[in-house]
One Martini backbone bead per residue (centre of mass of N, CA, C, O) as a GRO file, in nm:
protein
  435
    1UNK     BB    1   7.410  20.076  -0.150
    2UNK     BB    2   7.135  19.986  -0.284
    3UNK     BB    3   7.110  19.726  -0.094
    4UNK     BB    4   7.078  19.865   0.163
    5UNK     BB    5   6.822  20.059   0.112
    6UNK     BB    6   6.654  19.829   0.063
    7UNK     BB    7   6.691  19.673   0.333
    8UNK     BB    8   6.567  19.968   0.467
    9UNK     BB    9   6.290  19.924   0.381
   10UNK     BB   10   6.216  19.650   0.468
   11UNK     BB   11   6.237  19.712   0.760
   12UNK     BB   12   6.101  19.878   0.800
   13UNK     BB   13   5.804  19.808   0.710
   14UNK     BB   14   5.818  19.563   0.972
   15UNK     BB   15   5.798  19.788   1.208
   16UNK     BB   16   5.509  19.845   1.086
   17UNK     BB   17   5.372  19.668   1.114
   18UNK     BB   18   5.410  19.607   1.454
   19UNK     BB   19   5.181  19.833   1.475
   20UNK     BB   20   5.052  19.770   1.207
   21UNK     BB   21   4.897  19.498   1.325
   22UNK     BB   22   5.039  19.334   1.527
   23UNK     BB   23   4.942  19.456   1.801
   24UNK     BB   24   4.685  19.465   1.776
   25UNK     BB   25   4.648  19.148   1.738
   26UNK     BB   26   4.741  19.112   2.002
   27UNK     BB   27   4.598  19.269   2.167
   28UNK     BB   28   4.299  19.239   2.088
   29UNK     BB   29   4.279  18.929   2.194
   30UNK     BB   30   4.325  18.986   2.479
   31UNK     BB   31   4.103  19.114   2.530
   32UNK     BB   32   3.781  19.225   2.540
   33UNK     BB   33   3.518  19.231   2.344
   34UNK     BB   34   3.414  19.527   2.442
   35UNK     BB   35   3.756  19.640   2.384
   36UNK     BB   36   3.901  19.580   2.099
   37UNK     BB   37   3.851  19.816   1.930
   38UNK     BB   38   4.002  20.028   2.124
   39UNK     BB   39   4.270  19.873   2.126
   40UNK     BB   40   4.322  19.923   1.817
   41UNK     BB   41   4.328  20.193   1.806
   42UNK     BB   42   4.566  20.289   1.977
   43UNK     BB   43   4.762  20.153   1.733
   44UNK     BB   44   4.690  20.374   1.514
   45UNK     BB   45   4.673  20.663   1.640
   46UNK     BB   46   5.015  20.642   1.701
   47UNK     BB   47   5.075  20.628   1.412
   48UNK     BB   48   4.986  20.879   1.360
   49UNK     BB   49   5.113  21.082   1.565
   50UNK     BB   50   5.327  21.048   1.598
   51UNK     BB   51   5.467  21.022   1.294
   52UNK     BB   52   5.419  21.309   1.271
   53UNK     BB   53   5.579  21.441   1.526
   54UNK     BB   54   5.875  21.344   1.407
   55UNK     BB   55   5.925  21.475   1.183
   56UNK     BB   56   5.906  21.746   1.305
   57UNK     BB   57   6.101  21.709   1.563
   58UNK     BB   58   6.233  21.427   1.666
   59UNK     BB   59   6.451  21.405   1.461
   60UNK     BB   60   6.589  21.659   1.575
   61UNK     BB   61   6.594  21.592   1.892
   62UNK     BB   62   6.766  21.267   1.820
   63UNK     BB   63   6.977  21.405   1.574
   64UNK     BB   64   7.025  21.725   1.510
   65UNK     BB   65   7.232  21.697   1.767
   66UNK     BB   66   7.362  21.798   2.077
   67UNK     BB   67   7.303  21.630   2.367
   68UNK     BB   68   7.242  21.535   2.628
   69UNK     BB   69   6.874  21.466   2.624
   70UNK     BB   70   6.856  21.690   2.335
   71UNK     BB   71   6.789  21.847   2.090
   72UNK     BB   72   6.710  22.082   1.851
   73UNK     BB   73   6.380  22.070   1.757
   74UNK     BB   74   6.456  22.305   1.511
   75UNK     BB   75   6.661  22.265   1.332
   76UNK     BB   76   6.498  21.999   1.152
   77UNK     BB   77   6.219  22.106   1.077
   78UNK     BB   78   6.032  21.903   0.894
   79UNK     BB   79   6.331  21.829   0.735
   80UNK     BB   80   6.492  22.062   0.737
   81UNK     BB   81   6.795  21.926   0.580
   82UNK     BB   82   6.721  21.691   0.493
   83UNK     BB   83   6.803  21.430   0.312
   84UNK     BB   84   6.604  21.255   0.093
   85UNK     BB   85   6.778  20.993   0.119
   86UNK     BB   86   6.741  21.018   0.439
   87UNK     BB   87   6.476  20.938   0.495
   88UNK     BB   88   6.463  20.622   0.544
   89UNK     BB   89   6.582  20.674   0.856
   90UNK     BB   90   6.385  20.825   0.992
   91UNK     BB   91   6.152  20.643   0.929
   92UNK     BB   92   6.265  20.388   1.073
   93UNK     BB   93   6.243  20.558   1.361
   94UNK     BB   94   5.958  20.633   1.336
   95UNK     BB   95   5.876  20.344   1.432
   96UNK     BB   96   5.973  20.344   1.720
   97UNK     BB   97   5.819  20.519   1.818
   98UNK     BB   98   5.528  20.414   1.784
   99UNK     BB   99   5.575  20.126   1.900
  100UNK     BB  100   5.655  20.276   2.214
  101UNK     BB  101   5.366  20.390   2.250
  102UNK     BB  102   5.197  20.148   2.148
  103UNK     BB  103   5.232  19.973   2.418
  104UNK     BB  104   5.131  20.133   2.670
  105UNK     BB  105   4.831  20.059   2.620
  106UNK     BB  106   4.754  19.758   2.742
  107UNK     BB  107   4.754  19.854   3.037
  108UNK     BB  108   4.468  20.056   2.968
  109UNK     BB  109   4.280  19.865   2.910
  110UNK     BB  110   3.894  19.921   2.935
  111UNK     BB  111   3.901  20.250   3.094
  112UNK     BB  112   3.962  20.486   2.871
  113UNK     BB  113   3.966  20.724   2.716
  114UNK     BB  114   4.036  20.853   2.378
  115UNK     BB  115   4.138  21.131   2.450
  116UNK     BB  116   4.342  21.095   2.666
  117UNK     BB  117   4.549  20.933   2.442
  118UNK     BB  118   4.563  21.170   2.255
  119UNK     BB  119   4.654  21.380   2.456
  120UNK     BB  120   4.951  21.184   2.551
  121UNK     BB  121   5.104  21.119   2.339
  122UNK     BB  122   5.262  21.364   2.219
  123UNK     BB  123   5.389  21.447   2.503
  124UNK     BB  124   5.535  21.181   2.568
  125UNK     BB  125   5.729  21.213   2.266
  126UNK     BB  126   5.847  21.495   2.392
  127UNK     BB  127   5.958  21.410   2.681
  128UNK     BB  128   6.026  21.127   2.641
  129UNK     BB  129   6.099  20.938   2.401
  130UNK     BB  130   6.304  21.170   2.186
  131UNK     BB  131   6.521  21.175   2.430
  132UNK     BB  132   6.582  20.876   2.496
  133UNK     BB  133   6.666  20.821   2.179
  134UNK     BB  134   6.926  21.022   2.208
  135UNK     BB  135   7.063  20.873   2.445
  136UNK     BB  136   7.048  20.593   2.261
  137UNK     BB  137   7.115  20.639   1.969
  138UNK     BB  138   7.303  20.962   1.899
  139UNK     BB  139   7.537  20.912   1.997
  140UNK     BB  140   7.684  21.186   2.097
  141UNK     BB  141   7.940  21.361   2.340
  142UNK     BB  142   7.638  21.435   2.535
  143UNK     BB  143   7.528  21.138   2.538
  144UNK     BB  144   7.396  20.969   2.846
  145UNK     BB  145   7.374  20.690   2.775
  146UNK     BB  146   7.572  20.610   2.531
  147UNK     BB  147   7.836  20.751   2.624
  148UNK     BB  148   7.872  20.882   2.933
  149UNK     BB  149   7.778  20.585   3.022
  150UNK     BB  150   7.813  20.335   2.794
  151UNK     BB  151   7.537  20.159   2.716
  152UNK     BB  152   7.436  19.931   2.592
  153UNK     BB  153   7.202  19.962   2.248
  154UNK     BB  154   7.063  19.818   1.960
  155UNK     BB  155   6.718  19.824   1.966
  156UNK     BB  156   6.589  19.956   2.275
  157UNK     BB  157   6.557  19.859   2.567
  158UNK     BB  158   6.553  20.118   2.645
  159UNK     BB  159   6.391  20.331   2.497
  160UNK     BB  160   6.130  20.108   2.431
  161UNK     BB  161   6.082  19.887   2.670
  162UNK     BB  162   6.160  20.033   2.965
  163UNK     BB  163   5.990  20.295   2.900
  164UNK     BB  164   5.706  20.169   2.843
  165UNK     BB  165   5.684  20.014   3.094
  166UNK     BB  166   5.686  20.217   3.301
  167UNK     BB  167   5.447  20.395   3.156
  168UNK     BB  168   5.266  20.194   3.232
  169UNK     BB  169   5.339  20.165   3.560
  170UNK     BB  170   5.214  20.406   3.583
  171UNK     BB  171   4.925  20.467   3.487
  172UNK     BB  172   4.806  20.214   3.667
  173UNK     BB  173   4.816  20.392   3.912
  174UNK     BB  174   4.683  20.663   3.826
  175UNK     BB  175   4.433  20.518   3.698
  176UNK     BB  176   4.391  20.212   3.762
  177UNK     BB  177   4.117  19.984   3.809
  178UNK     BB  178   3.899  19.753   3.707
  179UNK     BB  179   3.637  19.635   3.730
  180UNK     BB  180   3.652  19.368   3.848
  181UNK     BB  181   3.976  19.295   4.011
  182UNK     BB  182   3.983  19.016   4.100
  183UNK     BB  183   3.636  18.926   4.074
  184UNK     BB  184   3.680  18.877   3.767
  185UNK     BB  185   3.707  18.767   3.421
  186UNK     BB  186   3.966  18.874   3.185
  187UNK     BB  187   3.942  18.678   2.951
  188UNK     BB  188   4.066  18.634   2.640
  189UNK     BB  189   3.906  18.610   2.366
  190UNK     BB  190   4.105  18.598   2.110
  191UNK     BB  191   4.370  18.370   2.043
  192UNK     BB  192   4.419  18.376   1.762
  193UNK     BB  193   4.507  18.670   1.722
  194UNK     BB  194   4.718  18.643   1.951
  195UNK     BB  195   4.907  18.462   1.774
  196UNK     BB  196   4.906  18.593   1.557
  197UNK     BB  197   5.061  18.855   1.614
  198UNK     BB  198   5.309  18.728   1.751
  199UNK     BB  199   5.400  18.617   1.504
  200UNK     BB  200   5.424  18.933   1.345
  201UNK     BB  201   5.588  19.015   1.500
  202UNK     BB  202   5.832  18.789   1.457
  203UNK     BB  203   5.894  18.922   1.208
  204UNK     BB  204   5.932  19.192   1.236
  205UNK     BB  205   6.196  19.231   1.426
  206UNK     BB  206   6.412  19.200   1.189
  207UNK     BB  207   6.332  19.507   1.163
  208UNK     BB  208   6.469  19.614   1.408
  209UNK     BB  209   6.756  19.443   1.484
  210UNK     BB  210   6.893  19.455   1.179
  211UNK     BB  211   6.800  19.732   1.089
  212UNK     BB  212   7.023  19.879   1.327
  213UNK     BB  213   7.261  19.893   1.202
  214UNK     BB  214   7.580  20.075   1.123
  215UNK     BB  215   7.649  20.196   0.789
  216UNK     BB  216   7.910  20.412   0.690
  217UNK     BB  217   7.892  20.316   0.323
  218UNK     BB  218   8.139  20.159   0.253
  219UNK     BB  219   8.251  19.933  -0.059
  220UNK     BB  220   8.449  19.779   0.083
  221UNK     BB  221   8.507  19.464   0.165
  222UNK     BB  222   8.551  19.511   0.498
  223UNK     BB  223   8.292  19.599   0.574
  224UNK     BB  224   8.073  19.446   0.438
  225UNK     BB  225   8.179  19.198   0.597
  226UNK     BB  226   8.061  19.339   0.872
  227UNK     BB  227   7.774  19.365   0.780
  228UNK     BB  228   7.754  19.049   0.737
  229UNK     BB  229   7.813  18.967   1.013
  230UNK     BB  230   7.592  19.163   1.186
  231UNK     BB  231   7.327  19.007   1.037
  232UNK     BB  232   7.358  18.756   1.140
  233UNK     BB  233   7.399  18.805   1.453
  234UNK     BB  234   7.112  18.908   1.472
  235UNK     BB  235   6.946  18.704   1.328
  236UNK     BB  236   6.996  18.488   1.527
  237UNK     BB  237   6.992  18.563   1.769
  238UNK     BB  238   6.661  18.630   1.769
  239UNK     BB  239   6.586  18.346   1.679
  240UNK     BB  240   6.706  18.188   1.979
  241UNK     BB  241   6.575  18.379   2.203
  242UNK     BB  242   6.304  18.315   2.128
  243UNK     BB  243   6.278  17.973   2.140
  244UNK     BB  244   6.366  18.003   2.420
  245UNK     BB  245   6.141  18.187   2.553
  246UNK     BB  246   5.897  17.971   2.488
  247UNK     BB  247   5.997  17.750   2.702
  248UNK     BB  248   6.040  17.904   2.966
  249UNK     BB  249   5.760  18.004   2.965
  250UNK     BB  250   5.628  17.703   2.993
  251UNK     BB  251   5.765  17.601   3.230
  252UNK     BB  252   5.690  17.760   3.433
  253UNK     BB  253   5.364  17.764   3.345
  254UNK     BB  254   5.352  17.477   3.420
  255UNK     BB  255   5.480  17.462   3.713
  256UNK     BB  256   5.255  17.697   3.852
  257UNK     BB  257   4.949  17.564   3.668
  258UNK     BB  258   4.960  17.297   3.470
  259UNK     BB  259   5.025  17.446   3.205
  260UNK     BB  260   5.056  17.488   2.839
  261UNK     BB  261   4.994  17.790   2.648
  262UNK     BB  262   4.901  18.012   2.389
  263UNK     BB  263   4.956  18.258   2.542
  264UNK     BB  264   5.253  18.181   2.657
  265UNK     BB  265   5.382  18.146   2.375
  266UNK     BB  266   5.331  18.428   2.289
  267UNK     BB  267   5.443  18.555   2.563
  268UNK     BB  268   5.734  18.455   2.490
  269UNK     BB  269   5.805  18.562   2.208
  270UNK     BB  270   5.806  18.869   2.320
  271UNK     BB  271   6.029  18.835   2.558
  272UNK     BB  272   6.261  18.721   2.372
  273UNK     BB  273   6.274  18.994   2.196
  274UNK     BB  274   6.312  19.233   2.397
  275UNK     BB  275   6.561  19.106   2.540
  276UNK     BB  276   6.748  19.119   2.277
  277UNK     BB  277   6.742  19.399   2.168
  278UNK     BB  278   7.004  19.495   2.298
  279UNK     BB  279   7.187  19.223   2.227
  280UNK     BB  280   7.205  19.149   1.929
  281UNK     BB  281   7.549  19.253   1.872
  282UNK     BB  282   7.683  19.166   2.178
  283UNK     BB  283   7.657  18.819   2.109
  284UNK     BB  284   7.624  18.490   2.132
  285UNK     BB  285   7.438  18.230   2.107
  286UNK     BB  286   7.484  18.169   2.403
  287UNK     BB  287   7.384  18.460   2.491
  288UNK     BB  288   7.091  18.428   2.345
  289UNK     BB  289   6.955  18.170   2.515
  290UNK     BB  290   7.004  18.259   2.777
  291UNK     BB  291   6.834  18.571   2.763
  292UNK     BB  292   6.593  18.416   2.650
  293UNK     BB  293   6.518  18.179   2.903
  294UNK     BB  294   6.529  18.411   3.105
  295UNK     BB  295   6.280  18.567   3.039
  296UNK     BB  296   6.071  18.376   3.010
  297UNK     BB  297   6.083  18.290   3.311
  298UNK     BB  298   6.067  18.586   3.443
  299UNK     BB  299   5.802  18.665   3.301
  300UNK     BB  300   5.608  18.424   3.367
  301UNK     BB  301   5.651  18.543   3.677
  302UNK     BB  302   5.576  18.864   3.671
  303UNK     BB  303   5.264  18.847   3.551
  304UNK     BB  304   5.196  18.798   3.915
  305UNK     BB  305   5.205  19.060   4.051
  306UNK     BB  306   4.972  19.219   4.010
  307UNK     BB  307   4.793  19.057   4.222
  308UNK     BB  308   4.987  19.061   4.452
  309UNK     BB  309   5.023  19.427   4.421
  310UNK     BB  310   4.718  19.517   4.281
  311UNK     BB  311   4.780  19.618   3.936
  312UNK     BB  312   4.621  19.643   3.646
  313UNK     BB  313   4.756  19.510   3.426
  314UNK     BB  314   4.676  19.408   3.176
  315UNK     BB  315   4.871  19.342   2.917
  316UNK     BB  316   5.149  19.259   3.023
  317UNK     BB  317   5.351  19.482   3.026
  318UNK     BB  318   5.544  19.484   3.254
  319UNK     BB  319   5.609  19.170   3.245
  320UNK     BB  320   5.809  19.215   2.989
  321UNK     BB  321   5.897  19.467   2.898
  322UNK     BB  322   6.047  19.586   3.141
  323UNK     BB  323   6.162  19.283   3.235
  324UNK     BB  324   6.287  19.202   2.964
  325UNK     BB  325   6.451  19.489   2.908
  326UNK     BB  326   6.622  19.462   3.187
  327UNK     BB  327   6.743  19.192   3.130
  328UNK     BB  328   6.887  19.215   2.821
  329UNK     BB  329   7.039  19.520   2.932
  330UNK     BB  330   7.230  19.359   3.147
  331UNK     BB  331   7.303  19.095   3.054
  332UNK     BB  332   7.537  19.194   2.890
  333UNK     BB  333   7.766  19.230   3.117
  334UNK     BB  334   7.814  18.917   3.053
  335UNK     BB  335   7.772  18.815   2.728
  336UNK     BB  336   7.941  19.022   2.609
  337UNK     BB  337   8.161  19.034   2.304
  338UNK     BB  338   8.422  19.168   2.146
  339UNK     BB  339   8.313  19.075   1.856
  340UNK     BB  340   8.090  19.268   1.877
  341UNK     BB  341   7.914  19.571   1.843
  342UNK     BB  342   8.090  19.717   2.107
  343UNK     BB  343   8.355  19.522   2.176
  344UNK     BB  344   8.281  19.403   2.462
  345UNK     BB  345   8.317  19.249   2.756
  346UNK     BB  346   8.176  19.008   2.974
  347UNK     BB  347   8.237  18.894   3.228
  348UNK     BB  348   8.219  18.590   3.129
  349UNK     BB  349   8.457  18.741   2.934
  350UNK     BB  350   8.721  18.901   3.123
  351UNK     BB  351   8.571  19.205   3.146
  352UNK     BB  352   8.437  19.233   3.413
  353UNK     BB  353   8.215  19.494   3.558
  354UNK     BB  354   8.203  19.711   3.381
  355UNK     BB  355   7.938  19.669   3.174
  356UNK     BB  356   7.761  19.601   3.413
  357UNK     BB  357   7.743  19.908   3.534
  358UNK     BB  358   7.636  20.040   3.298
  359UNK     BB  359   7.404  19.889   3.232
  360UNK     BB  360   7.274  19.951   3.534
  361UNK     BB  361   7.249  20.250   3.467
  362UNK     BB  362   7.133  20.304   3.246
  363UNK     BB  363   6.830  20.156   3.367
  364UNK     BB  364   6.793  20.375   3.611
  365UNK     BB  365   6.803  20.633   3.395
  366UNK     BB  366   6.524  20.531   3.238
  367UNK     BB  367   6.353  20.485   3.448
  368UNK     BB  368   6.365  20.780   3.603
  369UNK     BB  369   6.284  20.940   3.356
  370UNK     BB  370   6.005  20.809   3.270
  371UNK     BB  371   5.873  20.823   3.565
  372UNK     BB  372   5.866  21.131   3.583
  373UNK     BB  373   5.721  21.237   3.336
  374UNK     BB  374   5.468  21.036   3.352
  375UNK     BB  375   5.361  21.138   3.578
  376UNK     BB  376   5.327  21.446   3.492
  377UNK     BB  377   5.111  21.365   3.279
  378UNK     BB  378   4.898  21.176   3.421
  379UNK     BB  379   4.829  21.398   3.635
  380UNK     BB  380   4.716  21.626   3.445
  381UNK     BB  381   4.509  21.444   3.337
  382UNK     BB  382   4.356  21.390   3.518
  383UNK     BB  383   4.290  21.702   3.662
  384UNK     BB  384   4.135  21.756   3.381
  385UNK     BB  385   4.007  21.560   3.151
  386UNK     BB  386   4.060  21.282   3.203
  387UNK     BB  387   4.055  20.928   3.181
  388UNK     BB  388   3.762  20.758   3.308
  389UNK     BB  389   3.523  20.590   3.224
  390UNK     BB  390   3.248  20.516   3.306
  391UNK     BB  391   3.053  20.244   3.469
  392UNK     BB  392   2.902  20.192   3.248
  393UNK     BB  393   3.064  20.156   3.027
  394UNK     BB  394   3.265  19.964   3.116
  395UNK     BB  395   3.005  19.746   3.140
  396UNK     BB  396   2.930  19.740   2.865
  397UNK     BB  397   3.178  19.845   2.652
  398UNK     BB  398   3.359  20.092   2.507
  399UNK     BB  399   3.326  20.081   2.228
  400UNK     BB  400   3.089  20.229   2.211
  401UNK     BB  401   3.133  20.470   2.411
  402UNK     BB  402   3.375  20.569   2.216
  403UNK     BB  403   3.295  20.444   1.878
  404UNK     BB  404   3.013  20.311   1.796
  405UNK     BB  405   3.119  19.994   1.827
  406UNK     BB  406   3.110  19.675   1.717
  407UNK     BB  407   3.317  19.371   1.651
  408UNK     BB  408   3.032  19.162   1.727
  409UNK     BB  409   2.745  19.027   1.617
  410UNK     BB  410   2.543  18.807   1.829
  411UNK     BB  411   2.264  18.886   1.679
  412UNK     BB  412   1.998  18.603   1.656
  413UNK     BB  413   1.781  18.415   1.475
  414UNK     BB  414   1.594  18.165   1.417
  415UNK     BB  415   1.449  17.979   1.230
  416UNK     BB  416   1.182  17.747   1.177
  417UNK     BB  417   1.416  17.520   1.120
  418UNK     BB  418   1.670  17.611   1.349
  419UNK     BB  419   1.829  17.778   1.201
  420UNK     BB  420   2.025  18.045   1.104
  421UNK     BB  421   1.948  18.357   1.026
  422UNK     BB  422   1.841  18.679   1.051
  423UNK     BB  423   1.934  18.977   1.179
  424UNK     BB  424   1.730  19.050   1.442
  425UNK     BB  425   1.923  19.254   1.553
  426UNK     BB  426   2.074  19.571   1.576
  427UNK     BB  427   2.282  19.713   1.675
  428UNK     BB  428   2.357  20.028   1.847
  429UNK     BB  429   2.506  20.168   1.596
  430UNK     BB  430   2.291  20.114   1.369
  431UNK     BB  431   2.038  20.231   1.502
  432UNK     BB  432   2.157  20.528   1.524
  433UNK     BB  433   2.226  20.535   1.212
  434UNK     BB  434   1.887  20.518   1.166
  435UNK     BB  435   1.776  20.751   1.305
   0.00000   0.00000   0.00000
């Protein structure tokens, strides 16, 4: 027992890494220079907001009792009544919760209030995220997810990934498009950045879905093997389903633009781990590269619907994010097998089409869920605080616009040698700061 509790040490933590630094540095090498430091700091400040707000009332109401919905906010407030013991798994949910606030930023760089997204976290992860959570996580006899409803998922497709993505393409369509959005390049400023992040998420990714597990507590032999048996498949699983949706991404990418790029490598490995989460324990070998490559391959081609019906999604949370966790979540309906963490045959092994069922009922109860109330907040702040900087802002710059700080300095003047001096100008923050 003492060797679990280390091993969900070390899990948490590696969850809580892909959410600072490494999305922070996935989505921020992706952003313009001008708006890198407020995509990074987005994903910071949903771990302090979201993590303190879990802690309060989330664990009670995703954990705390019965409930079709969520449970009594109130049961265990603030920890009352959680065993010490038990802090470790609360940590390891409430990083789900953090990272699954901070997707839906990507969707929304450079163009947001800094204090609209302080004040949508909050709101999001109490109407939102923590009853989702409830749904699909905490199996007791009256949730409608994971229960009522039977949809296998095993770390999160439906709860962080389709939640997450569904949220980001309401934003987008209330919050609008970037300034010169299709008239102008909005390419990724520094790609050494994102392709770090997404190297650190796939790192990150095995406290995520291998964390996942859960073990009865009992040190009996045959548990145990249990146990060994099912951290195998979910490391082996997401192992392969990464490696293959790196190909089918860089294949369609070839196939459709003529290039294998190093930012289609980064977000084919995001998109292979996204589909594989709910799969991760549901599958064999084969079912997870099948779901790899399927998605790499459909999600290569989903980012560019953004253009075709014209909505902007900045940092392609919906082409990855939801079209990933869609396909992830359903596919288990075909490719889960009997001996996996739900026990169910799906249909490709004998099984029928009712897993196939269950699974695409999950994922339309999580999309309706997702998007009805996510609407309702985002018109809320709409017609209140409002979303959007200024066009003066958004054209200088978000970063300073919103946080008096630019990313990088790029004023200097040549000595009379013709080499780089000492720096011309100081930035408008110092400038600021000295007056």
């Amino acid at each position: 027992m003492d060797g679990y509790y280390a091993f969900m040490l070390v899990a948490t933590l590696l969850v809580l890494m892909m959410t600072v630094p490494a999305l922070a540095l996935f989505y921020g090498g992706m952003s313009r220079s001008k708006s890198v430091l407020n995509m990074m700091m987005m994903s910071f400040v949903s771990a302090a907001i979201v993590g303190i707000l879990y802690v309060l009332v989330g664990w009670s109401m995703g954990f705390g009792g019965d409930g079709v919905f969520f449970a009594n906010p109130f049961e265990l407030f603030a920890l009352d009544g959680v065993a010490t013991s038990d802090y470790i798994f609360v940590m390891f949910q409430m990083t789900f919760a953090v990272i699954t606030a901070a997707l839906i930023s990507g969707a929304i760089a450079d163009r947001v209030k800094f204090s609209a997204w302080l004040l949508f976290l909050p709101i999001w992860a109490l109407l939102v995220y923590f009853p989702m959570a409830h749904m699909v996580f905490s199996c007791t006899d009256e949730a409608l997810i994971c229960t009522k409803i039977g949809a296998q998922d095993y770390a999160g497709g439906t709860a962080v990934h389709i939640n997450a993505g569904v949220a980001a393409l309401v934003l987008v369509l209330v919050v609008g498009k970037r300034l010169g959005f299709r008239r102008e390049p909005m390419r990724p400023h520094n790609l050494t950045l994102t392709m770090l992040g997404a190297g650190m998420l796939w790192m990150g990714w095995y406290g995520f879905n291998v964390g996942s597990i859960v073990f009865t507590g009992s040190n009996d032999e045959e548990n145990m093997a249990q146990f060994f048996s099912e951290t195998g498949r979910t490391f082996a699983n997401t192992t392969m389903a990464t490696m293959a949706a790196i190909l089918g991404w860089l294949i369609i990418e070839r196939l459709l633009h003529g290039k294998a790029t190093s930012l289609g490598a980064a977000s084919g490995i995001v998109a292979g781990l996204v589909a594989i989460t709910p799969a991760a324990g549901a599958v064999n070998i084969s079912g997870a590269l099948a779901i790899g490559v399927v998605a790499g391959a459909v999600c290569a081609w989903a980012v560019s619907w953004k253009f075709r019906l014209g909505y902007d999604d900045s940092l392609d949370v919906v082409g990855v994010h939801l079209v990933g966790g869609i396909i992830g979540t359903v596919l288990i309906g075909l490719f889960s097998t009997s001996a996996g963490a739900g026990g169910i045959d799906g249909l490709f092994y004998g099984g029928g089409v009712d897993s196939l069922v269950d699974q695409t009922l999950g994922v339309l109860v999580a999309i309706a869920y997702s998007g009805i109330l996510t609407a309702v907040i985002a018109l809320a702040i709409k017609f209140t605080l409002g979303w959007r900087v200024t066009e003066e802002a958004e054209v200088e710059g978000i970063d300073f616009d919103q946080h008096g700080e630019s990313a990088y300095d790029l004023h200097t003047s040549l000595s009379p040698s013709g080499s780089t001096g000492v720096l011309a100008t100081a930035t408008k923050s110092t400038e600021g700061a000295n007056a």
